[in-house]
NUDREN-705890 format. One record per atom (N, C-alpha, C): residue in three letters; atom name; x, y, z. Coordinates in steps of 0.1 Angstrom, whole numbers. Layout:
REM residues N
   type   atom       u       v       w
    ala     CA       X       Y       Z
...
***
This chain:
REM residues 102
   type   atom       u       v       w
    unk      N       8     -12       0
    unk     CA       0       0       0
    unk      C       9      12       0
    unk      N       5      21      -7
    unk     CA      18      32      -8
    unk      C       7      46      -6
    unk      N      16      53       6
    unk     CA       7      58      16
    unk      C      12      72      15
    unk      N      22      76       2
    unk     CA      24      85      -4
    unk      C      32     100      -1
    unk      N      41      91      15
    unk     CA      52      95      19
    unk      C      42     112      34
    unk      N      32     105      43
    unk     CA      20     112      44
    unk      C      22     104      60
    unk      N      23     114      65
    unk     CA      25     112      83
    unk      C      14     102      87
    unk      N      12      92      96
    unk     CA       0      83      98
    unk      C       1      87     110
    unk      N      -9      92     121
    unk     CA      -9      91     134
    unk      C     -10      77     141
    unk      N      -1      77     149
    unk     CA      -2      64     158
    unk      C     -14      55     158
    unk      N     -25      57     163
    unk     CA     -38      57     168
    unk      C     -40      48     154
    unk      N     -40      56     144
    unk     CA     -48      49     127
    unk      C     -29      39     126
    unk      N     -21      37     131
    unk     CA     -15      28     122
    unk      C     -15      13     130
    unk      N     -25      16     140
    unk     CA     -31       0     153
    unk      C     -40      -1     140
    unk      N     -45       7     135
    unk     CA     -64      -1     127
    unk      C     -56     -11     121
    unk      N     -44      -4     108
    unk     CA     -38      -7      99
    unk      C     -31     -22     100
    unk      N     -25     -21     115
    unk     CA     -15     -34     117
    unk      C     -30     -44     118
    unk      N     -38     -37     124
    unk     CA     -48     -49     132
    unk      C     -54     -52     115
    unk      N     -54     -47     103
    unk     CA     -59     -54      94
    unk      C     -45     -59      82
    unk      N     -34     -64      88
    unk     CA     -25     -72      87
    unk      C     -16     -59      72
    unk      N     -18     -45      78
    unk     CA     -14     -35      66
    unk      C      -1     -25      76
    unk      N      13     -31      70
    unk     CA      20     -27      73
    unk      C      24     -12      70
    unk      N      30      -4      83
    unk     CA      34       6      78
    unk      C      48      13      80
    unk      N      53      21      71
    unk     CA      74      20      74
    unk      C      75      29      86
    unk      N      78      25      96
    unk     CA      83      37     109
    unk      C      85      50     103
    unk      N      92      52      93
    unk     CA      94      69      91
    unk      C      80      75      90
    unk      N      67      67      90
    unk     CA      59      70      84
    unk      C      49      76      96
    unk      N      54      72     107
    unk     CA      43      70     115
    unk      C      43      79     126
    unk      N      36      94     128
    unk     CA      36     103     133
    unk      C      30     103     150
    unk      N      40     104     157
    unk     CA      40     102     173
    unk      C      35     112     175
    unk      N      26     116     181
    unk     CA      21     133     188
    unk      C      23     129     202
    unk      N      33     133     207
    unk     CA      37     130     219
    unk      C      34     141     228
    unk      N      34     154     223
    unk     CA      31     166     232
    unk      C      13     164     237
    unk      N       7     155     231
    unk     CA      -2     152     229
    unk      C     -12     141     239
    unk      N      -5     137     248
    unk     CA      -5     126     254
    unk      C     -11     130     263
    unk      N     -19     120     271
    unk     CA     -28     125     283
    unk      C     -18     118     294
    unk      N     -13     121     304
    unk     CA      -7     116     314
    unk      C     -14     119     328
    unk      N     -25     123     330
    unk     CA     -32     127     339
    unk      C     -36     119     348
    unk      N     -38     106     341
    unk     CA     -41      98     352
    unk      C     -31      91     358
    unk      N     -18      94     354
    unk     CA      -5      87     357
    unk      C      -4      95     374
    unk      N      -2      83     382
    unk     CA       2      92     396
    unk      C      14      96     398
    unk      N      20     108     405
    unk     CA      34     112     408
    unk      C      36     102     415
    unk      N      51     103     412
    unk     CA      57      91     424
    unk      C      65     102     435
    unk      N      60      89     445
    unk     CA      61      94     464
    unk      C      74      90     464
    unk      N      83      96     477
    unk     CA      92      95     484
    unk      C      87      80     491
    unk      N      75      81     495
    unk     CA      68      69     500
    unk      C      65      57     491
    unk      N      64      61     481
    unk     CA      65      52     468
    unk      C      80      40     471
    unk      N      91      51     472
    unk     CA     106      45     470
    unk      C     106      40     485
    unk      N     104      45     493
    unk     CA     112      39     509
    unk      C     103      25     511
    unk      N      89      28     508
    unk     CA      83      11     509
    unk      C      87       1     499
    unk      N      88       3     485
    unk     CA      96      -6     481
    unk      C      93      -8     468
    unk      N      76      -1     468
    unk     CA      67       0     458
    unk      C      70       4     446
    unk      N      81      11     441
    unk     CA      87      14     432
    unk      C     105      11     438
    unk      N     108       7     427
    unk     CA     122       3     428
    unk      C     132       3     421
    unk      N     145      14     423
    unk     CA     152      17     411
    unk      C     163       6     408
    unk      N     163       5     394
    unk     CA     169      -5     386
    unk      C     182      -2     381
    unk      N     194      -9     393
    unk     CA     211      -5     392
    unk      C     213     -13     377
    unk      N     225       0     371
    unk     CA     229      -8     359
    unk      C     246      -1     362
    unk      N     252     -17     360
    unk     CA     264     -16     361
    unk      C     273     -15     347
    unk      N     283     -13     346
    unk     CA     295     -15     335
    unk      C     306     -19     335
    unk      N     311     -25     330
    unk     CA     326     -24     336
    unk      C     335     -26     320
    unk      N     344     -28     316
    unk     CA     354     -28     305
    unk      C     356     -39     299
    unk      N     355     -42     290
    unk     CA     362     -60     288
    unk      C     366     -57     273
    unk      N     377     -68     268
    unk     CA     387     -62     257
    unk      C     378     -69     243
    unk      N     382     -64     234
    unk     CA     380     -67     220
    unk      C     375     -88     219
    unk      N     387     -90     223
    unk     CA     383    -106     221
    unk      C     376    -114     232
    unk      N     375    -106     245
    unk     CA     366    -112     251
    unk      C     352    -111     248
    unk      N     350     -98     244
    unk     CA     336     -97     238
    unk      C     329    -102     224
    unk      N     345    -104     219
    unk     CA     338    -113     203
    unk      C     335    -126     208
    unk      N     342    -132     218
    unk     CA     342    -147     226
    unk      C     326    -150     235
    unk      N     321    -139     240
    unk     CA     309    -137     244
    unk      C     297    -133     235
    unk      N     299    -126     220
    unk     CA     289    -128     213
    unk      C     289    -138     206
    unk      N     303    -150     203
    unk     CA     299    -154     194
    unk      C     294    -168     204
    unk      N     295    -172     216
    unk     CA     286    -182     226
    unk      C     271    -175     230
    unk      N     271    -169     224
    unk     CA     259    -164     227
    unk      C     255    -162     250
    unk      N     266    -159     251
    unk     CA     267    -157     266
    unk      C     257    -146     271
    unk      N     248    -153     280
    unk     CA     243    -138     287
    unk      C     246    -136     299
    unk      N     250    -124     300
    unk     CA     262    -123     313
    unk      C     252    -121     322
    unk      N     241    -113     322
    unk     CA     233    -108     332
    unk      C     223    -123     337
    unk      N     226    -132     333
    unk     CA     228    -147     340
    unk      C     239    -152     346
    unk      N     250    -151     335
    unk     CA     261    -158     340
    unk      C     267    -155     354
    unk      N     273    -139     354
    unk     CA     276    -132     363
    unk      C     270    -135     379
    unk      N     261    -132     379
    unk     CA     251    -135     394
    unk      C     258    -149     400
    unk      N     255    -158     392
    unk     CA     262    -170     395
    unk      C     273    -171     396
    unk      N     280    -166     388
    unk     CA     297    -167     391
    unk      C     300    -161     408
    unk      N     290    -150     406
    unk     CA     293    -143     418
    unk      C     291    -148     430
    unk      N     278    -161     433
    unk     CA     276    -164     445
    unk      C     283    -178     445
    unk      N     287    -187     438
    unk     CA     299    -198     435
    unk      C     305    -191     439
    unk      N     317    -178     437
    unk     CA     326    -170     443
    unk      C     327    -170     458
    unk      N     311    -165     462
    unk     CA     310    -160     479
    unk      C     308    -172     483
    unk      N     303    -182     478
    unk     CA     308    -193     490
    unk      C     314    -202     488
    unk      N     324    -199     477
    unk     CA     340    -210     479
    unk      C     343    -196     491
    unk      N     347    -193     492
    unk     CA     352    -181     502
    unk      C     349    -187     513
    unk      N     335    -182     515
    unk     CA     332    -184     530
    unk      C     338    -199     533
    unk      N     332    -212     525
    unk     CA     337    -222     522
    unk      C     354    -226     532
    unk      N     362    -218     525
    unk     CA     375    -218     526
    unk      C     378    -212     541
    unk      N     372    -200     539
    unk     CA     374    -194     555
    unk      C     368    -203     567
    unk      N     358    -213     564
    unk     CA     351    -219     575
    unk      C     363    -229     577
    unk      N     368    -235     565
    unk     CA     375    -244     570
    unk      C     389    -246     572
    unk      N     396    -236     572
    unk     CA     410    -226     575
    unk      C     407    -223     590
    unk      N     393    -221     595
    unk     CA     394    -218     609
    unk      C     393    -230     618
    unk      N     390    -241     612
    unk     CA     392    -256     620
    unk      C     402    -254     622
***
Protein backbone atom coordinates (compact mmCIF):
# COMPACT_ATOMS: atom_id res chain seq x y z
CA UNK A 1 0.00 0.00 0.00
CA UNK A 2 1.75 3.24 -0.77
CA UNK A 3 0.74 5.84 1.60
CA UNK A 4 2.35 8.51 -0.36
CA UNK A 5 5.21 9.51 1.90
CA UNK A 6 1.97 11.16 4.45
CA UNK A 7 2.54 11.17 8.30
CA UNK A 8 0.04 8.27 9.82
CA UNK A 9 -0.93 9.09 13.40
CA UNK A 10 -0.24 6.44 15.76
CA UNK A 11 -3.78 5.66 16.83
CA UNK A 12 -4.78 4.86 12.66
CA UNK A 13 -1.54 2.82 12.19
CA UNK A 14 -3.13 0.03 15.28
CA UNK A 15 -6.36 -0.05 12.70
CA UNK A 16 -3.82 -0.74 9.91
CA UNK A 17 -1.45 -3.43 11.66
CA UNK A 18 -4.82 -4.90 13.25
CA UNK A 19 -5.86 -5.42 9.45
CA UNK A 20 -2.51 -7.18 8.71
CA UNK A 21 -1.40 -3.49 6.58
CA UNK A 22 2.05 -2.67 7.35
CA UNK A 23 3.40 0.57 7.83
CA UNK A 24 7.41 1.99 7.41
CA UNK A 25 8.30 3.66 10.95
CA UNK A 26 9.44 6.86 9.07
CA UNK A 27 5.88 6.99 8.38
CA UNK A 28 4.27 6.98 11.53
CA UNK A 29 3.64 10.26 13.33
CA UNK A 30 4.04 10.25 17.33
CA UNK A 31 2.13 13.32 18.85
CA UNK A 32 3.74 12.99 21.85
CA UNK A 33 3.06 16.59 23.16
CA UNK A 34 -0.19 15.22 22.86
CA UNK A 35 -0.55 12.60 25.42
CA UNK A 36 -2.77 12.54 28.27
CA UNK A 37 -0.68 11.59 31.36
CA UNK A 38 -3.19 12.70 33.92
CA UNK A 39 -4.06 9.79 35.20
CA UNK A 40 -0.55 8.67 35.67
CA UNK A 41 0.25 9.21 39.57
CA UNK A 42 3.39 11.24 40.78
CA UNK A 43 5.75 9.13 42.36
CA UNK A 44 6.14 9.36 46.38
CA UNK A 45 9.20 9.47 48.38
CA UNK A 46 6.81 6.87 50.03
CA UNK A 47 6.51 5.15 46.81
CA UNK A 48 10.65 4.52 47.01
CA UNK A 49 11.24 3.91 50.95
CA UNK A 50 8.26 1.12 50.92
CA UNK A 51 9.61 -0.64 48.08
CA UNK A 52 6.72 -0.03 45.77
CA UNK A 53 8.66 1.35 43.16
CA UNK A 54 12.22 0.26 42.76
CA UNK A 55 15.23 1.68 41.14
CA UNK A 56 16.91 -0.51 38.64
CA UNK A 57 21.13 -0.49 39.16
CA UNK A 58 22.95 -0.79 35.89
CA UNK A 59 26.39 -1.58 36.10
CA UNK A 60 29.52 -1.52 33.45
CA UNK A 61 32.59 -2.41 33.56
CA UNK A 62 35.38 -2.83 30.46
CA UNK A 63 36.22 -5.98 28.84
CA UNK A 64 38.66 -6.17 25.67
CA UNK A 65 37.98 -6.69 21.99
CA UNK A 66 38.34 -10.61 22.15
CA UNK A 67 36.63 -11.19 25.14
CA UNK A 68 33.63 -9.69 23.79
CA UNK A 69 33.85 -11.34 20.28
CA UNK A 70 34.18 -14.69 22.64
CA UNK A 71 30.88 -13.70 24.42
CA UNK A 72 28.88 -12.83 21.33
CA UNK A 73 29.89 -15.41 19.43
CA UNK A 74 28.62 -18.17 22.56
CA UNK A 75 25.86 -16.37 22.69
CA UNK A 76 26.68 -15.67 26.65
CA UNK A 77 24.28 -13.82 28.70
CA UNK A 78 26.25 -12.32 31.29
CA UNK A 79 23.27 -10.81 33.15
CA UNK A 80 22.81 -14.69 34.04
CA UNK A 81 26.11 -15.84 34.00
CA UNK A 82 27.60 -13.16 36.34
CA UNK A 83 25.06 -13.54 39.36
CA UNK A 84 26.21 -16.96 39.52
CA UNK A 85 29.73 -16.72 39.12
CA UNK A 86 29.26 -14.27 41.83
CA UNK A 87 27.64 -16.35 44.45
CA UNK A 88 29.92 -19.83 43.46
CA UNK A 89 32.65 -17.03 44.25
CA UNK A 90 30.97 -15.97 47.91
CA UNK A 91 30.82 -19.27 49.02
CA UNK A 92 34.03 -20.97 47.91
CA UNK A 93 35.18 -18.15 50.21
CA UNK A 94 33.18 -18.38 52.98
CA UNK A 95 33.66 -22.22 52.19
CA UNK A 96 37.51 -21.81 52.56
CA UNK A 97 37.37 -19.41 55.46
CA UNK A 98 35.09 -21.87 57.51
CA UNK A 99 37.51 -24.38 57.00
CA UNK A 100 41.01 -22.62 57.55
CA UNK A 101 39.41 -21.83 60.90
CA UNK A 102 39.16 -25.56 62.01
Amino acid sequence: MDFNNEQIPVREVGFFNKHKIRVAENLIFYDDDNIDCSDIPEITNADISSGKIQWINIDEFQLDNELRSWIVKHDIKLNELIPQLLQNFYQSIKSIQKNAAL
